[in-house]
Phi, psi and omega in degrees: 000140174238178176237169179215098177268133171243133192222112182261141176233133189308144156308317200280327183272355150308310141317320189290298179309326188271352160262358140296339197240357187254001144302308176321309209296298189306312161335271192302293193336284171326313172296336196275303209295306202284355168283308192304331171285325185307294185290345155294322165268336172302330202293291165336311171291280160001287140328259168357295170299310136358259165353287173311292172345306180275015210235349199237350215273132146221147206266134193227184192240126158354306193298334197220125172288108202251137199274355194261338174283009213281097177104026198223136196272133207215160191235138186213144155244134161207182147317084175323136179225144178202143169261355180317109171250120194248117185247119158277125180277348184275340167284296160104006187308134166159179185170181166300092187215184203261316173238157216200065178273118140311103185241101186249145178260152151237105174312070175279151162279158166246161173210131165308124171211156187223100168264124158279128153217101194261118154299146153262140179259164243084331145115053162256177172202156193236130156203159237231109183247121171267104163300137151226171197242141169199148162252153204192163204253132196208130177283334172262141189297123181263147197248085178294346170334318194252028169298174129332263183266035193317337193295309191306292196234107159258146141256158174293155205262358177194182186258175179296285186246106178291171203270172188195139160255169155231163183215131171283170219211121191112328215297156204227109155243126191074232166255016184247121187279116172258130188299120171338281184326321196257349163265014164274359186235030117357097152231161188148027207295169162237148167305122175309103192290090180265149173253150169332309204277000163276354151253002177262004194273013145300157188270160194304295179342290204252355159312322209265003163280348172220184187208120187260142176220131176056083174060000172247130171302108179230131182270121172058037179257100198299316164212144191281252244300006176193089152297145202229199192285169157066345195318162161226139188214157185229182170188166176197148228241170188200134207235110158285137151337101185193183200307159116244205208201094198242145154235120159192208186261131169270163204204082196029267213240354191237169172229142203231162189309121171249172225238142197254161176307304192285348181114333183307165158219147194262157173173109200221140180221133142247139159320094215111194164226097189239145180251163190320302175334294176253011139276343153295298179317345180270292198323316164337297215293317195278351165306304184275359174275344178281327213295320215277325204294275190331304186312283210308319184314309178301325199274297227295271186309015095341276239269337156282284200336293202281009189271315169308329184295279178316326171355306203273017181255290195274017152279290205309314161298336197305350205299334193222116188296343196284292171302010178277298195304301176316298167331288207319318223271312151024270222283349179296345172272331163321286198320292195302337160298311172285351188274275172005274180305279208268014142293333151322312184278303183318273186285004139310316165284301197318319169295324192273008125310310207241305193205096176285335173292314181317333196294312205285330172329302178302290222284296182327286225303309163340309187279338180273324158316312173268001122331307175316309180309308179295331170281001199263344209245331194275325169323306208248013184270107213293136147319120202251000000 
């Protein structure tokens, strides 16, 4: 079932709102400059450190500790060993593993909403939202409060059972003792296999509360195929004893991060058997997929900032909606044109710190922006 609400909104409170916003618009800009710079030198150190790393790495063999590596980063695979048995007790769930996750759903409403909005002339608007509710299995507490029709569709305010990690204790490859920190940065989970008799090992009382099917747990569910609100159901992943791949600083008895010429620190666990070679090559690779996120993550708030800013030109037009949706479409080309130029500049400058030839390549790509602009101005500049 939806619902449906119409909401008229003023020119003036229109206006009102869009001259709120070009604090905001000037906000995000600032926040934009200051991401793009940040991450142009991390992208950079970061690299460098690798480099370093990968020029400096010696690959040894698991079995036997050798004291002439004692401080020197060094790369190894073996077999993970642990006597470490990881349990959740509310459960009885658990085996020989590295990791251990608990992942509890909760059975909630979700709510939808579908906006419409038509100008008037005079520069008001009428718009118009259809809410609609479904319900669905949510690893996060949906906060129903601020629904529509929150009175209607609750949820519940927390869960039965929180999400849970375990970390094995021990774990061994080889003559080498793996650190907590480094098998906490392990991925790679598989879905657990639970079995009955790990729930029978439960007092009756709560065995008859739950009930399991295709490896998930549901708690207090009278029937899985038609779940009702607050129901729970679980389930849980699991990283076994098995090959890995490790890069890090040998330390005595131990192996601990090791720290690059820039300050950076290396410290790499995999899933498997890698050779040294092509774990610096992923690690590159995921550096550089973090670089490209950021960047866009930095233009795309440039490109809200100056679009909030300009905001407030095609409302001041909206008096005649044709001329407003003209302005509007303007100013969205300005905005893209300055997101350009001074997303440009930004990391430019960040380069002409960290890698000044590249720098100058941006800064051209900048100067190809105010052309742009310009021809966009002269276009649009009436002919006398």
């Amino acid at each position: 079932m939806a619902t449906t609400i119409t909401t008229s909104t003023s020119w003036f409170s229109r206006l009102g709102s869009s001259v709120k916003n070009v604090f905001f618009g000037f906000l995000l800009i600032t926040i934009s400059v200051i991401v793009l710079f940040w991450n142009e030198g991390r992208a950079v150190k970061t690299d460098q450190s690798l480099k370093e790393g990968a020029s400096l790495v010696v690959s040894i063999n698991a079995e036997t500790k050798d004291v002439s590596n004692d401080g020197k980063l060094v790369h190894f695979t073996g077999l993970a060993r642990t006597p470490s048995v990881l349990t959740d007790i509310d459960f009885g769930v658990g085996g020989s593993a590295l990791k251990l996750a608990r992942v509890v759903e909760v059975y909630q409403w979700q709510e939808d909403s579908d906006s419409k909005t038509v100008e008037k002339l005079g520069g008001g608007t009428d718009t118009t939202t259809t809410y609609t509710y479904k319900k669905d299995w949510s690893n996060d507490i949906v906060d129903s409060s601020n629904f529509q029709e929150a009175e209607v569709h609750q949820n519940p305010t927390s869960k039965r059972y929180e999400d849970k990690e375990w970390i094995a204790q021990n774990v061994n490859v080889g003559a080498y003792t793996l650190s907590e920190d480094l098998i906490k940065n392990i991925s790679g989970y598989q879905l657990f296999t639970v079995t009955e008799d790990m729930l029978n090992t439960l007092p009756y009382a709560t065995q008859q509360e739950l009930e399991l099917t295709n490896n998930v747990i549901y708690s207090q569910t009278k029937d899985i195929s038609d779940p009702q609100i607050g129901n729970t159901r679980i389930r849980y992943e699991i990283i076994t004893p098995q090959a890995l791949s490790v890069i890090s600083k040998q330390t005595g008895d131990t192996l601990t991060p090791f720290v690059t010429k820039n300050g950076r620190t290396i410290s790499m666990i995999q899933l498997g058997n890698h050779t040294a070679e092509d774990m610096f090559a992923g690690a590159v690779a995921t550096n550089k997929t973090m670089t490209w996120l950021l960047r866009g993550l930095g233009i795309l708030l440039m490109y809200i900032g100056f679009t909030m800013i300009l905001g407030v030109l095609p409302i001041v037009g909206s008096v005649v909606p044709f001329i407003g949706r003209m302005i509007g479409a303007g100013t969205s080309l300005v905005s893209f044109g300055l997101t350009i130029i001074v997303g440009s500049i930004t990391i430019a400058m960040a380069w002409l710190v960290y890698r000044p030839l590249v720098s100058i390549l941006l800064l051209g790509l900048g100067a190809l922006g105010v052309m742009f602009l310009s021809k966009v101005g002269k276009k649009s500049s009436p002919k006398r």
